[in-house]
C-alpha positions in Angstrom: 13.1 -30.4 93.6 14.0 -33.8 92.3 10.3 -35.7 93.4 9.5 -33.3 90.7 11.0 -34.6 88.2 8.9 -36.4 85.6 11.3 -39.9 84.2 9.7 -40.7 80.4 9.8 -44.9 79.6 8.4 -46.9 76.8 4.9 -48.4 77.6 5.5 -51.7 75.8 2.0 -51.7 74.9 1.2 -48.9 73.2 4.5 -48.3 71.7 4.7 -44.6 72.7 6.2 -42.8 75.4 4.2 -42.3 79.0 4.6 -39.5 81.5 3.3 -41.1 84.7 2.1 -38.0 87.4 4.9 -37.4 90.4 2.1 -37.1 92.6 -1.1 -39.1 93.0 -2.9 -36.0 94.1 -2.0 -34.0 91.9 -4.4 -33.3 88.4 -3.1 -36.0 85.7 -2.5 -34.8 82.4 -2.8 -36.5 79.2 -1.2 -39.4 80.4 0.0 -40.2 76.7 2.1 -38.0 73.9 2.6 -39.5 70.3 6.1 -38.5 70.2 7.1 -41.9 68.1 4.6 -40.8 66.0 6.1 -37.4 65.0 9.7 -39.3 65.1 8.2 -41.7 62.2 6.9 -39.2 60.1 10.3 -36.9 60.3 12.2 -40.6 59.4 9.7 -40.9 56.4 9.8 -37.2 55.3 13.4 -37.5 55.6 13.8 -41.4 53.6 11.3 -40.0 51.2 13.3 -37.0 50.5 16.4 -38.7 50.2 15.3 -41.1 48.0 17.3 -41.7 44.5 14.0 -41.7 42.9 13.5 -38.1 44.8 17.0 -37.1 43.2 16.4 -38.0 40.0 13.0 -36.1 39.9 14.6 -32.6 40.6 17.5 -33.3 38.9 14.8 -33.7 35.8 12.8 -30.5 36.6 15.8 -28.7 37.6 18.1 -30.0 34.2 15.3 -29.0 32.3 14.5 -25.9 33.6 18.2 -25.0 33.0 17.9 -25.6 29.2 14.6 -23.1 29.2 17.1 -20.6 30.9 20.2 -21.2 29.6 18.3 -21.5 25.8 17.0 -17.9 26.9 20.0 -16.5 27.7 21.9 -17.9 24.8 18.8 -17.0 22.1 18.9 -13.0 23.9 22.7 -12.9 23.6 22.7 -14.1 20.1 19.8 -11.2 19.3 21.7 -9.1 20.7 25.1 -9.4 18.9 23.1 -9.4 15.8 21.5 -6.3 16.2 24.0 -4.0 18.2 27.8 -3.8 17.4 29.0 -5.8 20.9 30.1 -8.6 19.1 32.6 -6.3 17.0 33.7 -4.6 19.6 34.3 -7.4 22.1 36.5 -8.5 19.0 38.3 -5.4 19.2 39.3 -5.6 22.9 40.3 -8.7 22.7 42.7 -8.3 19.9 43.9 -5.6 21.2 44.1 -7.5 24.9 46.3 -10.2 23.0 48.7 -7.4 21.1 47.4 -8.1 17.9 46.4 -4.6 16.3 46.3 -5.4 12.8 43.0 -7.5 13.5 41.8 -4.8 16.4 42.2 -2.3 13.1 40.3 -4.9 10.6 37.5 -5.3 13.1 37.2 -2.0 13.5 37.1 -1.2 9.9 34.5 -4.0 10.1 32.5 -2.3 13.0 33.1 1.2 11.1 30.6 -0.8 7.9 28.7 -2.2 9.7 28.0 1.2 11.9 27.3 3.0 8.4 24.5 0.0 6.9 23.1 0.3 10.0 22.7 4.4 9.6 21.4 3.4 6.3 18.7 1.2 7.6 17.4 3.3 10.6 16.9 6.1 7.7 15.4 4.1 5.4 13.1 2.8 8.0 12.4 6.5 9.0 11.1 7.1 5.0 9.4 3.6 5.5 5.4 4.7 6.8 5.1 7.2 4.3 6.6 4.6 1.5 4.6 2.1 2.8 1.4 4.4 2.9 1.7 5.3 -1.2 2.4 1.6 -2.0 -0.7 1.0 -0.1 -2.6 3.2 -2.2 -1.1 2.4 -5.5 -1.4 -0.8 -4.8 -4.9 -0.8 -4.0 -6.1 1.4 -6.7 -4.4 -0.8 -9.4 -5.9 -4.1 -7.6 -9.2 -2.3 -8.3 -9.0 -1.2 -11.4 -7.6 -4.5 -12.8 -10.4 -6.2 -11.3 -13.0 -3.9 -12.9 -11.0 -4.3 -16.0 -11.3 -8.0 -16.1 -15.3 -7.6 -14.7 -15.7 -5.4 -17.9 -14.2 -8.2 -20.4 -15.9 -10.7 -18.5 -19.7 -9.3 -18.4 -18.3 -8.3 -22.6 -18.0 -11.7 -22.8 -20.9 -13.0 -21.1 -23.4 -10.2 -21.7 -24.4 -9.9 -18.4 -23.3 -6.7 -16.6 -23.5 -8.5 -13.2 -20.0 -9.5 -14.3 -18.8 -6.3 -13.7 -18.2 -6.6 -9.7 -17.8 -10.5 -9.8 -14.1 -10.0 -9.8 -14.2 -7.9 -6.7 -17.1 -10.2 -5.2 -14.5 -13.0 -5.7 -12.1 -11.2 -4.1 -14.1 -10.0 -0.8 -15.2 -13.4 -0.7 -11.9 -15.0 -0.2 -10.9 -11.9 2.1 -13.9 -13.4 3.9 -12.9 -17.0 4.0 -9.1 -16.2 5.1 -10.6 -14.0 8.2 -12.5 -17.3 9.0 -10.0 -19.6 8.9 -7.8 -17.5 11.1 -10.4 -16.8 13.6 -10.2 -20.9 13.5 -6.8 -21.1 13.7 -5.8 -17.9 15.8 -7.3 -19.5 19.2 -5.2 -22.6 19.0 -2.5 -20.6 17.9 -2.3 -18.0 21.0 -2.7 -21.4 23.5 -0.1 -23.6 21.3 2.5 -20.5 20.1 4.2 -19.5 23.5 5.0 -23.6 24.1 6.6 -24.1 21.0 8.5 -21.0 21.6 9.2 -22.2 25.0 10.3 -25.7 23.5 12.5 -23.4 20.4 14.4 -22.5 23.6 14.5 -25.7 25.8 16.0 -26.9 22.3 19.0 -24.4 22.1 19.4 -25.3 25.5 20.3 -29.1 25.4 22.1 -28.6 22.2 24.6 -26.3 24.1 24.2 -28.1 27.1 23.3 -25.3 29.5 22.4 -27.5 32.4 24.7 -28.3 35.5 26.4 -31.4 36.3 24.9 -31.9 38.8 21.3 -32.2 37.0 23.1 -34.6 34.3 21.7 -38.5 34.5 23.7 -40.5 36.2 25.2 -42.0 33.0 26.3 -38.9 31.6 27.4 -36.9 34.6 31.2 -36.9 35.7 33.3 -34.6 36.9 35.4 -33.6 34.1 35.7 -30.0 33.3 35.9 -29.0 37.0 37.4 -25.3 37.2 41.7 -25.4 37.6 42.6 -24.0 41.1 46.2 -24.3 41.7 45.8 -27.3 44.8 44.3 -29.4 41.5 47.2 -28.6 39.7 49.5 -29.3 42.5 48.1 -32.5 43.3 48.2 -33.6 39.4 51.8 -33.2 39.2 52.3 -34.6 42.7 50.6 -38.0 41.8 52.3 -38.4 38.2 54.4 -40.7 39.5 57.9 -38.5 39.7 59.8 -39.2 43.3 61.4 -36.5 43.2 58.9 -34.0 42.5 57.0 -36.0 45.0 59.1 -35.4 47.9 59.9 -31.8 47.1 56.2 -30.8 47.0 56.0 -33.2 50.3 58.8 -30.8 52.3 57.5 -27.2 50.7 56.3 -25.2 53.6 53.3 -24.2 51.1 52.9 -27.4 49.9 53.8 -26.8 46.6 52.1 -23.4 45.7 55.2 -21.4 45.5 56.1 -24.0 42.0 52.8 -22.1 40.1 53.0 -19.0 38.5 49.3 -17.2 38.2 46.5 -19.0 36.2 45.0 -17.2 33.4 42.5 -17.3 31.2 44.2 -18.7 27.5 41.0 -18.9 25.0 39.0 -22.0 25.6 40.9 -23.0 28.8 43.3 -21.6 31.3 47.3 -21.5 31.1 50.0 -22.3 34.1 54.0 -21.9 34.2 55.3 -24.2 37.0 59.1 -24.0 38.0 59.9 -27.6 38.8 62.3 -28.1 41.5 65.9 -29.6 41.4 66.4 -33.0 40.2 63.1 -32.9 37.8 63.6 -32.6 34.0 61.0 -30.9 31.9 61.4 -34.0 29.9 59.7 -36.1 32.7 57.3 -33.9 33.1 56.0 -33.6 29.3 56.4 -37.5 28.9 53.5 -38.5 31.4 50.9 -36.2 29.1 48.5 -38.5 29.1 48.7 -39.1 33.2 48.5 -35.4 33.6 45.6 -34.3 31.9 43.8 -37.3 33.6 45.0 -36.3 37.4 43.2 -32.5 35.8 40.3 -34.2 34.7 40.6 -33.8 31.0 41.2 -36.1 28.2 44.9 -36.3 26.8 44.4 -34.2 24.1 43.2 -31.3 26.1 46.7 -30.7 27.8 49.0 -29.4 26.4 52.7 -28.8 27.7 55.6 -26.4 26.1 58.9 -25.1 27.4 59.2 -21.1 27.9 61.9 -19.4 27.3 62.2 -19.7 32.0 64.8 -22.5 32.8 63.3 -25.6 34.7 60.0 -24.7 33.6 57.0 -26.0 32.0 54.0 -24.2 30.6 50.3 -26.1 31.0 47.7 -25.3 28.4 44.4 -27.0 29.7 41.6 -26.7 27.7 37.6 -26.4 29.2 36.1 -29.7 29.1 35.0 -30.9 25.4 35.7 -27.3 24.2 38.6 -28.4 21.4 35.5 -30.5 19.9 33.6 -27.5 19.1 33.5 -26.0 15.4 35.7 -22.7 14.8 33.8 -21.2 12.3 33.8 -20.0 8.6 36.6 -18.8 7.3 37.4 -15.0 6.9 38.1 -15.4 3.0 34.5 -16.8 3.2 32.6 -14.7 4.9 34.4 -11.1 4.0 33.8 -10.7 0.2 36.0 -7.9 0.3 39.2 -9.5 1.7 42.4 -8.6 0.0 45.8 -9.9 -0.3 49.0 -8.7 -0.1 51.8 -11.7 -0.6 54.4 -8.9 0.5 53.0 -7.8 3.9 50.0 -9.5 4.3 49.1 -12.5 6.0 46.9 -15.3 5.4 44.1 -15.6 8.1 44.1 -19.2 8.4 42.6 -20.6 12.0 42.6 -20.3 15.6 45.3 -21.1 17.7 43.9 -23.0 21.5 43.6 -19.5 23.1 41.0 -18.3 20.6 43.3 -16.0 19.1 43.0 -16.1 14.8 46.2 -17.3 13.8 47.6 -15.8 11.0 50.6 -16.9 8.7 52.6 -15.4 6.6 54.0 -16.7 2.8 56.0 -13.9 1.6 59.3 -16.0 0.4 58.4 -19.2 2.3 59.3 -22.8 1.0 56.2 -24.8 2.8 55.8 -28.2 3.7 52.8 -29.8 5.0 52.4 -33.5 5.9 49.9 -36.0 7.9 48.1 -38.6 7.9 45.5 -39.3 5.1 41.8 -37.7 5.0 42.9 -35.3 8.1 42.3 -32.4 6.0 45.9 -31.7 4.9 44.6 -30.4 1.3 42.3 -28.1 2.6 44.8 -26.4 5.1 47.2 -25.8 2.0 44.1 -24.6 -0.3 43.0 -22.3 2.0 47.0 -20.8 1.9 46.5 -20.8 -1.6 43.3 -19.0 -2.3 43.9 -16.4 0.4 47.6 -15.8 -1.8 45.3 -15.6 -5.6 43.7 -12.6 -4.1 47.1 -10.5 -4.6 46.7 -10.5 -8.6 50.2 -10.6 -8.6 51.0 -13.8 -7.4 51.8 -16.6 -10.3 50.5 -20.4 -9.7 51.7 -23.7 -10.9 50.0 -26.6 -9.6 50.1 -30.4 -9.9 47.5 -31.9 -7.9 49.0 -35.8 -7.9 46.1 -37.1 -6.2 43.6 -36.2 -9.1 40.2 -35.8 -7.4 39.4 -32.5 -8.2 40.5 -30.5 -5.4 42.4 -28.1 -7.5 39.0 -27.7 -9.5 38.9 -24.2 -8.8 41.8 -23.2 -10.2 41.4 -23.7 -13.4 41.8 -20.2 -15.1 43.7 -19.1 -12.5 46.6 -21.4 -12.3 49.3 -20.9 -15.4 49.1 -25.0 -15.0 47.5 -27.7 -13.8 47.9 -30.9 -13.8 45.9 -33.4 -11.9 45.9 -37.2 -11.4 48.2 -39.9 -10.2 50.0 -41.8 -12.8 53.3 -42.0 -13.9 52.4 -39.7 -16.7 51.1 -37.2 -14.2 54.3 -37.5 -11.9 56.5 -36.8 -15.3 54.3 -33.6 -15.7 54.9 -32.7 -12.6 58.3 -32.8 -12.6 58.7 -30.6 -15.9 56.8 -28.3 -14.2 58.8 -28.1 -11.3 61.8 -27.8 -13.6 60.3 -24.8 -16.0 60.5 -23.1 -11.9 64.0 -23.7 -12.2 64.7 -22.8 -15.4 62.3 -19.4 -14.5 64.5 -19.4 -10.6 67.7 -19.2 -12.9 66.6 -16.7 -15.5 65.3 -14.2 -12.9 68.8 -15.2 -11.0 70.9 -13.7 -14.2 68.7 -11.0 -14.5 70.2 -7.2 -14.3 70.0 -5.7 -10.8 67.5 -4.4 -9.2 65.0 -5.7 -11.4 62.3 -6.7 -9.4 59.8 -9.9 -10.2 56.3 -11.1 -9.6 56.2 -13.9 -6.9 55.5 -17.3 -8.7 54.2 -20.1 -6.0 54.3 -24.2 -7.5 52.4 -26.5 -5.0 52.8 -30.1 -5.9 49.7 -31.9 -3.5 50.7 -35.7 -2.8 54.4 -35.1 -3.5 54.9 -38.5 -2.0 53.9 -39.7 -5.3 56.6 -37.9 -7.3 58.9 -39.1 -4.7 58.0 -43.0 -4.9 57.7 -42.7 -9.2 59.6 -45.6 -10.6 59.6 -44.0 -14.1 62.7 -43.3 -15.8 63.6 -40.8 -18.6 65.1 -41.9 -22.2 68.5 -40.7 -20.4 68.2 -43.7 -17.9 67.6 -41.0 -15.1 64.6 -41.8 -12.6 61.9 -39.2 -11.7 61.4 -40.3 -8.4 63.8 -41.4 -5.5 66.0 -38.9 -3.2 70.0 -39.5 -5.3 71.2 -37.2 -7.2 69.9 -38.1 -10.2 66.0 -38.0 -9.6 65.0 -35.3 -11.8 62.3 -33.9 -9.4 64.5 -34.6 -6.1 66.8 -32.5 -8.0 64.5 -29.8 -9.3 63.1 -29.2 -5.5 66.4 -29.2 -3.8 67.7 -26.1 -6.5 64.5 -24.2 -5.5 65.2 -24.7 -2.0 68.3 -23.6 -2.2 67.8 -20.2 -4.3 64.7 -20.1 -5.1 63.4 -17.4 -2.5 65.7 -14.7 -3.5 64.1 -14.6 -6.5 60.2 -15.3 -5.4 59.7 -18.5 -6.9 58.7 -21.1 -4.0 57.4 -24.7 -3.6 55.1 -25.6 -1.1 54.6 -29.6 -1.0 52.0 -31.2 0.9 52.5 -35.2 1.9 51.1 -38.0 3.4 52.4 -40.5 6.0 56.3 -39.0 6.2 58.9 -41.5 6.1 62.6 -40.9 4.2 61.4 -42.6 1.0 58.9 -40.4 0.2 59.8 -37.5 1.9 63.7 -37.1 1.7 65.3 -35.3 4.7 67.1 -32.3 2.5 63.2 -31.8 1.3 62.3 -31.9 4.8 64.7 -29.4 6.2 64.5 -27.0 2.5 61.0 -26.1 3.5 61.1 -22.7 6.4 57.5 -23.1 7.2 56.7 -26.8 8.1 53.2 -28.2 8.9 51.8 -31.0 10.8 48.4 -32.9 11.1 48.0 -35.7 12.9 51.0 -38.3 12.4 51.2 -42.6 14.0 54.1 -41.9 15.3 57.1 -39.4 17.6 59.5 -40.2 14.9 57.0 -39.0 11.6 56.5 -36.0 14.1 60.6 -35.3 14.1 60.6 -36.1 10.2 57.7 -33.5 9.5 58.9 -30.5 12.0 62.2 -31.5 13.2 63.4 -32.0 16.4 63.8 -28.9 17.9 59.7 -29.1 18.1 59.4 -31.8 18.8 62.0 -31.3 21.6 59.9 -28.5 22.6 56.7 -29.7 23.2 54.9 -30.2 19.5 53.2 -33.2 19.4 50.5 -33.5 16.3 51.2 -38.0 16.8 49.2 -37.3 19.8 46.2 -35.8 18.0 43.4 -37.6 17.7 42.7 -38.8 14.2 39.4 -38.7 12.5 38.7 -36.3 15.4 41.4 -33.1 15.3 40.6 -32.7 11.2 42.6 -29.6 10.4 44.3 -28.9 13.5 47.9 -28.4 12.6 51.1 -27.9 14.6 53.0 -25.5 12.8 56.8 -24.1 13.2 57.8 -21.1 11.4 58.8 -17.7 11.2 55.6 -16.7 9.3 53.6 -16.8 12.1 53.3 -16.0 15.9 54.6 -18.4 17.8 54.4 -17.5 21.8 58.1 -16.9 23.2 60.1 -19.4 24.3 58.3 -21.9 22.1 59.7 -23.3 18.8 55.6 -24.5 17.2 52.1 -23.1 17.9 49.1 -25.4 17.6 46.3 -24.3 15.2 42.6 -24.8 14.3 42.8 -24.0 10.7 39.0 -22.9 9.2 37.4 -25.5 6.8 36.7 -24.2 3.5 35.0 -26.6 1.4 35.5 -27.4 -2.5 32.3 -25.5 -2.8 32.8 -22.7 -1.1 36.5 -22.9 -2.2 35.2 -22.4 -5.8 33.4 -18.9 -4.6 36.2 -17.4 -3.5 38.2 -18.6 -6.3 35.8 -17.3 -8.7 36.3 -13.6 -7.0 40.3 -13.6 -7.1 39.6 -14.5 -10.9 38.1 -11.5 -11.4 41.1 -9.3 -10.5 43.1 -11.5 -13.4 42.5 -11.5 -17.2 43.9 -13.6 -20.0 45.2 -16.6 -17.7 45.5 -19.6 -19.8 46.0 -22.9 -17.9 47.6 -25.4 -19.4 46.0 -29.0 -18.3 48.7 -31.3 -20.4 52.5 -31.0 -21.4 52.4 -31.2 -25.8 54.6 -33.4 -27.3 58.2 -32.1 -27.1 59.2 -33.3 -29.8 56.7 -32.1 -32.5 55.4 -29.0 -31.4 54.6 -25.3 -33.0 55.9 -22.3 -31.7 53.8 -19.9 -33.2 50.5 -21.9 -32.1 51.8 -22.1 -28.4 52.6 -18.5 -28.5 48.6 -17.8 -29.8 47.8 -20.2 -27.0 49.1 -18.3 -23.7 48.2 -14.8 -25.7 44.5 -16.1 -24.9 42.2 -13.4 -25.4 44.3 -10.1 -24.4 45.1 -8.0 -27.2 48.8 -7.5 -26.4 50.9 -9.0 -23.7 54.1 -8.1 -22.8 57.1 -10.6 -24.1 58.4 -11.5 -20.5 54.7 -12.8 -19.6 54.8 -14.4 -22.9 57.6 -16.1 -22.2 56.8 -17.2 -18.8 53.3 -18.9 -20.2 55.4 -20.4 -22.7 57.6 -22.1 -20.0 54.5 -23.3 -18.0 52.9 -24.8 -21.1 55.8 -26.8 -22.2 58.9 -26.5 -19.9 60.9 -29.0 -21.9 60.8 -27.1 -25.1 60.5 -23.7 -23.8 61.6 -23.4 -20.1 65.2 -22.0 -20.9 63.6 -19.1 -24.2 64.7 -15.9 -24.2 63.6 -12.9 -25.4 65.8 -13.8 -28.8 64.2 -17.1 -29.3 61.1 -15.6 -29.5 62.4 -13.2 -31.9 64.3 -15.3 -33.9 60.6 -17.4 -34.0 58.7 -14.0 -35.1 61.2 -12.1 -37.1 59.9 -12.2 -40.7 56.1 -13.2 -40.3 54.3 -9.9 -39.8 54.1 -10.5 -36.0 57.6 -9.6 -34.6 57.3 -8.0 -31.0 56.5 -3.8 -31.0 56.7 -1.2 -28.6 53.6 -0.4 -26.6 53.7 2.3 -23.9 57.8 1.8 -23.6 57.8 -1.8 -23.2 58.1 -4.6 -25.7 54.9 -6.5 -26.4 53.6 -9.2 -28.7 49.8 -8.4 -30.5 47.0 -11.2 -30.9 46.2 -9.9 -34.2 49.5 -10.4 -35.9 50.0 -13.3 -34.7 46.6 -15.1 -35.6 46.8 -13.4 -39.1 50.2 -15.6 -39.2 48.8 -18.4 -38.5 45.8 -18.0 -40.7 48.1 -17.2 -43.5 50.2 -20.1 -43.2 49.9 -22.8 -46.5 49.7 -25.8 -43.9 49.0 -24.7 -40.4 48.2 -28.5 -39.6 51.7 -29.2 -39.5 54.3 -29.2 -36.8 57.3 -27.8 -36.5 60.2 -28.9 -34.5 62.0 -26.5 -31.9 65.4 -26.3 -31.7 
């Protein structure tokens, strides 16, 4: 058996392997095989398709054949949600998935509209062949007999009946003419149309970036956004340094598994409680942010850690790769023309908060404070508060804008006052204004029982101005500074403390916090307090104190210039996730533009609103001219509203009137208040016949 056996060498010569016969007389076969052959071609195949160059050619077809799909996909879903009611309904589930079924019943009042246009559409389009058809015809016959009209003054005017038809010659000549040009065009058309389609799509593709990875160029691919599995989470908080949590994870049986509590799906990312063994603070933990999110592949701002109510536990909030860079959307107040307020039981939709959910606050007897950094979009988080609270009719503003741009455009007929721009003069303004709230604060204070009062909301934007004001009144007391004798430090503090009960609030908004210009009794007055982006911990303390801070809010670790309008807030108004003492949200952008729309509608449930832009002199002023002035253009208005416009024109001389100063001012002229429907009113008439009556109305006269 083994002579058999055929033994394979290398013939140095020929470079390929030999099978020698066993047996001299036995037949020889082919003597030689080109096995080294095959084995160099399988290398080469194999080299060839291993190649980088190889790589980077599929990764190109395959990248973009993946923004043709995903384009495709994202285009049909779009379609879809614009013509069927999935995307209202997927809204529904998940409010109702996250407990929040006062926006599961507005979307379904939403999907209950749009259910009804739609029913109006489909029967409108049912009526729309037979429409169509009789438009058809009129249409023709009146094309025709206007052209034979204009052929019969035309042959009139040349004498030549030929004329007659030219019109309609015209006509069916450049009907002619169009059917050749698009017998031109419609052959390039049908070749070039389904590419440019097919390139609409490859566009919507890369834009959202549909394709893998893995397809990416090398320059632009990582492996950031990898999906969280609790061995990635593990290992992050293994490798952050921390010996003790080291070693414990080290000696756990399941190597640390039995520290995680499920992972689910929070908005834009995924969320994680972990029980940290003994001898590891939280406090460690939430210090080494930064080394955390990168051990998970993320960027530092995409991590987020809290404290639940559990002990010895931290709560992870890790955003999907990049998704916290992508745009919110429009703003509810925008894009529902029928939105309503109610300052009572309403709240404002203002945002997102990071699990997608819309974040809304409440105002209803609030003191608000927001502060950050400049340009991170801290006036448009407070307007947007503000406009949603002008479409309850109800709802009273006075407004000193101290930056003086025009942000507070909008609110000009609207706002009982409003004062805008950054001097001295301006902060002095201000201040009266803030005082006519406390003279209004203690005259609604002394008022009977029971008696019931509109809310009236004064926002002072840049109140770090008022704060740093160097001016001083003829009594030697300074408007600015935190003693107790600044006149606006003063005026704020007695609204904090009373001001509430009685529905008159301030809400301040301030840049760059430090205890000059934003004094820590101001601080701590305000029960909703806001955040943007801030330098430093200690501005983070200052602007939502220290329980948290304590507790995880961080806005000095946004990213400024990049995190415009995202706020960290801590209140009551709004709903913060248990255990927690602040909730981080995306507010919606409205811009001035757009802010003036909405304006413009909650003006139209107001009438008579007459703002006052500057404060008359004090000391030489006319009663009966002011009082024609906040009457504006109503017929009659009632003597408390009268008073109150008085107070918001000029506090000084007019913040502390009663109902018998303005008597005492009318009794005798013609004009004294009446009775209307039970209630004592002043008329528009009588008053203006006054003044046109008077021998000198050019003069002023002095209040006492």
């Amino acid at each position: 058996m083994t002579d058999n056996v055929v033994p394979l060498f290398k013939d140095p010569q020929t470079s390929t392997d030999t099978i020698p016969a066993a047996d001299p007389g036995l037949a020889a076969p082919d003597t030689v095989r080109p096995v080294g052959v095959w084995r160099r071609r399988g290398r080469g195949l194999r080299a060839a398709v291993t190649d980088e160059r190889t790589r980077t050619a599929a990764r190109l077809v395959a990248r973009h054949g993946m923004y043709v799909i995903g384009g495709t996909r994202i285009t049909a879903k779009r379609t879809w949600d614009g013509r069927t009611a999935s995307r209202y309904e997927r809204m529904i589930r998940a409010a109702e998935a996250a407990g929040n079924f006062e926006e599961a019943k507005e979307w379904e009042d939403r999907l209950t509209r749009y259910r009804a246009a739609r029913h109006h559409r489909r029967m409108d389009l049912i009526k729309a062949p037979k429409d169509m058809a009789l438009n058809a015809l009129y249409g023709t016959g009146l094309t025709i007999g206007g052209l034979l009209l204009l052929g019969i003054v035309l042959a009139i005017a040349n004498k030549d009946i030929t004329w007659v038809i030219g019109p309609i010659g015209a006509v069916i000549e450049a009907i002619r003419w169009a059917v050749m040009v698009a017998t031109v065009v419609w052959g390039p058309a049908v070749t070039v149309g389904p590419w440019l389609g097919l390139l609409a799509l490859w566009g919507v593709g890369r834009r959202q970036e549909t394709a893998p990875q893995w397809a990416l160029p090398a320059q632009q691919r990582d492996d950031a956004g990898a999906p969280i599995t609790p061995s990635i989470v593990v290992t992050a908080l293994r490798d952050l340094g921390i010996a003790p949590l080291r070693k414990a994870i080290k000696d756990m049986g399941d190597a640390g598994a039995a520290m995680l509590g499920p992972i689910r799906i929070a908005g834009c990312g995924v969320e994680v409680d972990v029980t940290l063994p003994s001898g590891v603070s939280t406090a460690e933990v939430q210090g080494r942010r930064r080394k955390l999110a990168e051990n998970l592949a993320r960027h530092e701002h995409e991590v987020f850690i809290t404290l639940p109510a559990a002990a010895r536990t931290v709560r992870l909030w890790i955003a999907d790769s990049g998704a916290l860079d992508e745009p919110i959307g429009p703003s509810p107040l925008v894009t529902d023309e029928t939105l309503t307020a109610n300052y009572k039981t309403g709240k404002a939709p203002w945002g997102q908060d990071l699990r997608g959910d819309g974040a809304t606050l409440s105002v209803y007897q609030r003191m608000l404070l927001i502060t950050g950094l400049s340009n991170q979009g801290k006036t448009a988080a407070l307007r947007a508060l503000a406009l949603w609270a002008a479409l309850d009719r109800t709802v009273e503003f006075r407004i000193a804008d101290l930056k003086g741009v025009g942000d507070w455009d909008m609110f000009d007929g609207m706002a009982t006052t409003l004062i805008q721009g950054p001097t001295d003069e301006h902060v002095i303004r201000a201040t009266e204004m803030v005082e006519g709230l406390v003279a209004e604060m203690e005259r609604r204070i002394q008022a009977p029982a029971g008696t019931t009062f509109t809310p009236l909301i004064g926002i002072v934007d840049e109140a770090q101005v008022a704060f740093m004001c160097p001016a001083i009144d003829s009594e030697k007391k300074p408007y600015g500074g935190s003693k107790a004798t600044s006149r606006y430090f003063m005026a704020v503090r007695k609204i904090h403390n009373q001001g509430r009960a009685v529905d008159v609030l301030l809400w301040e908004g301030t840049q760059d916090p430090t205890d000059q210009n934003l004094p820590k009794l101001v601080r701590e007055g305000a029960h909703t307090r806001i955040s943007l982006v801030l330098g430093t911990e200690s501005q983070a303390r200052m602007a939502l104190g220290d329980k948290a801070v304590d507790g995880g809010a961080a806005p000095h670790l946004l990213r400024q210039g990049l995190d415009k309008g995202t706020v960290v807030v801590a209140s009551d108004g709004i709903t913060i996730p248990a255990g927690q003492a602040s909730i981080t949200v995306r507010t919606h952008y409205i811009d001035t533009d757009t802010a003036a729309l909405v304006a413009d509608r909650a003006k139209a449930l107001r009438s008579g609103i007459v703002t006052a832009h500057t404060t008359p002199d004090e000391d030489a002023h006319d009663p009966l001219a002011d009082i024609l002035t906040v009457l504006g253009t109503e017929t009659r208005v009632l003597t408390q509203e009268a008073l109150k416009r008085l107070a918001a024109l000029n506090g000084k001389a007019y913040g502390r009137w009663s109902f018998i100063d303005l008597k005492r001012v009318l009794d005798g002229t013609g004009a004294e208040p009446y009775k209307s429907d039970g209630r004592m009113v002043i008329g528009r008439e009588r008053v203006a016949r006054v003044l046109a009556n008077r021998p000198d109305t050019g003069s002023a006269s002095a209040a006492e």
